[in-house]
ROLOLO-126112 format. One line per 10 residues: for each residue z, y, x of N, C-alpha, C. Coordinates in steps of 0.05 Angstrom, whole numbers, plus 5000, padded with zeros to 4 digits. Layout:
Z/Y/X/Z/Y/X/Z/Y/X ~ ...;
END
This chain:
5000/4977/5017/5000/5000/5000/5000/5025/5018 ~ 5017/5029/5041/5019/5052/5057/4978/5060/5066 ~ 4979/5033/5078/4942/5042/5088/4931/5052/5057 ~ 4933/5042/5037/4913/5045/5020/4924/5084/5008 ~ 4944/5091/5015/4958/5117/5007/4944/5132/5026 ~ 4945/5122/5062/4935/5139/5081/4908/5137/5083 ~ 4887/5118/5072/4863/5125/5069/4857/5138/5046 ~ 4870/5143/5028/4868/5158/5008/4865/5188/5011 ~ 4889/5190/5025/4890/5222/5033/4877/5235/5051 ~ 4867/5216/5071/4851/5220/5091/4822/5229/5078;
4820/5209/5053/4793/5227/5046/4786/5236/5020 ~ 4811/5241/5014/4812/5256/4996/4806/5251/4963 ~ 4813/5217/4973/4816/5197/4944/4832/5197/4926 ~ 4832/5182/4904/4852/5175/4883/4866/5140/4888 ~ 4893/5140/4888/4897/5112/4891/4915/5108/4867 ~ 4914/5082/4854/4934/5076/4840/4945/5047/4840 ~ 4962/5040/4844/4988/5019/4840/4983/4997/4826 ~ 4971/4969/4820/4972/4958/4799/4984/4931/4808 ~ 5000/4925/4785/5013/4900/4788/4992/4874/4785 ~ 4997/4852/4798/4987/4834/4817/4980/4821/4784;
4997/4815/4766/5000/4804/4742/4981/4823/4723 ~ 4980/4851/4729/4961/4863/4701/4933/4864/4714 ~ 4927/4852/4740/4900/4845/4747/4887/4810/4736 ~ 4913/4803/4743/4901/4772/4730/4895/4779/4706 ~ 4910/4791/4686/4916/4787/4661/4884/4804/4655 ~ 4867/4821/4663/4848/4838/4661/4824/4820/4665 ~ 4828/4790/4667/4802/4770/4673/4809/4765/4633 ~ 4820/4765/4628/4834/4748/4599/4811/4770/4580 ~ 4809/4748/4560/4794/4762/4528/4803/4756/4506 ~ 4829/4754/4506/4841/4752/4480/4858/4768/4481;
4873/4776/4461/4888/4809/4449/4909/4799/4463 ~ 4923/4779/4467/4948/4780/4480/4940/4765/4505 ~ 4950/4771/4526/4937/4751/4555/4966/4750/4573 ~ 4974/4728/4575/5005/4725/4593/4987/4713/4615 ~ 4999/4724/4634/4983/4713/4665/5010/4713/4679 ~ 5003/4686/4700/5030/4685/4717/5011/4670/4739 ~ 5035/4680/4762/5039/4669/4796/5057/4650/4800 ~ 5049/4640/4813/5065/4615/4833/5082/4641/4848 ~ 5112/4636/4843/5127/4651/4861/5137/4629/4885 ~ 5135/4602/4892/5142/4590/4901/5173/4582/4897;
5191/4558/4909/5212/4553/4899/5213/4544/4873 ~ 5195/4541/4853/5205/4525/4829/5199/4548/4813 ~ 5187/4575/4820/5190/4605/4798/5159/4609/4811 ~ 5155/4627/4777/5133/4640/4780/5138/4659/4771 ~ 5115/4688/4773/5116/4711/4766/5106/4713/4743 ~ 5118/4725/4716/5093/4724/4690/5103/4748/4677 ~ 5078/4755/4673/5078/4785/4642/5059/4779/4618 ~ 5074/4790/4602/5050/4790/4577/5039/4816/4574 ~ 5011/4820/4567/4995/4847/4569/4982/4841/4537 ~ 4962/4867/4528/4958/4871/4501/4923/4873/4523;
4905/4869/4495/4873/4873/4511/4864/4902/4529 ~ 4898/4923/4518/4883/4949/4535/4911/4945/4563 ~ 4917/4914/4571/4937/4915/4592/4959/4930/4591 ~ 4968/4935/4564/4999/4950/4578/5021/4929/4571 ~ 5031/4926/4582/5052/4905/4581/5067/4899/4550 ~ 5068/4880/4546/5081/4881/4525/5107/4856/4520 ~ 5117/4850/4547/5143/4844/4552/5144/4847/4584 ~ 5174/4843/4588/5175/4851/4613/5170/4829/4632 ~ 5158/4838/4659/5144/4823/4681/5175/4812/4687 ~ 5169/4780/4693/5193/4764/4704/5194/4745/4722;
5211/4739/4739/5213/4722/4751/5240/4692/4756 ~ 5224/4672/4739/5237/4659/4728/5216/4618/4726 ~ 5235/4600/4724/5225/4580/4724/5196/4579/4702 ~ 5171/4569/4710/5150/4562/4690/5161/4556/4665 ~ 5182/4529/4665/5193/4528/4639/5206/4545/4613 ~ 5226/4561/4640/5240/4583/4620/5222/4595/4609 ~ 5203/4612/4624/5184/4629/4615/5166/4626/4583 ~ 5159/4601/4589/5141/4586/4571/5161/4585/4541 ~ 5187/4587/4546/5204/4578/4523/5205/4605/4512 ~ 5208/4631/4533/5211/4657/4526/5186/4670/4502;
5171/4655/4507/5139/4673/4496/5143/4659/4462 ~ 5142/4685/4453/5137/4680/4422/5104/4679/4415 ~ 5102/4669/4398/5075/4675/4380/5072/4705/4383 ~ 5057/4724/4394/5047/4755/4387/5027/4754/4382 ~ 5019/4779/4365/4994/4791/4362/4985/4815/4371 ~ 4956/4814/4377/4953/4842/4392/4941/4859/4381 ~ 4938/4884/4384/4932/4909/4359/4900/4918/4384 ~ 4877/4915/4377/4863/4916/4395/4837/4932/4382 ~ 4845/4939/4350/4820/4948/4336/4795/4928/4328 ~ 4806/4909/4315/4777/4899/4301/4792/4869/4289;
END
C-alpha cells in the first residue's frame, strides 16, 4: 500500500483501498455475493456484499463452519 500511495503522488494519481474480500466478491452476479479466503489455521476471511459491493455484514475472521452457520437467507435490493 505505501508504494501504491508513493506512486500515486509522485504522479499525481488517485489511489483507493479495497478490501481483498470486496474484490473477490466483484467477480459474483447475484444480488447477494459472500466471498471468502483461506486465512490458514482452520479460519478464513469472509464478507457479505450487495451487487453494488457495499458490505452488508461485517468482514470476519472465523472457522469456514461458524461462518457458514452465521449467513442468513438475504436479499439484495439491486433494482430489477
Amino acid at each position: 500500500m505505501t508504494a501504491a500511495k508513493g506512486l500515486a503522488e509522485a504522479t499525481g494519481r488517485r489511489v483507493a483501498a479495497v478490501s481483498n474480500l470486496r474484490a473477490v466478491a466483484s467477480f459474483g452476479t447475484n444480488a447477494v455475493r459472500a466471498a471468502m479466503i483461506d486465512a490458514r489455521r482452520g479460519e478464513i476471511y469472509g464478507g457479505v456484499y450487495n451487487c453494488d459491493l457495499e458490505p452488508i455484514a461485517d468482514e470476519v475472521v472465523m472457522s469456514k463452519e461458524q461462518w457458514l452457520a452465521t449467513l442468513a437467507r438475504r436479499r439484495g435490493d439491486c433494482g430489477g
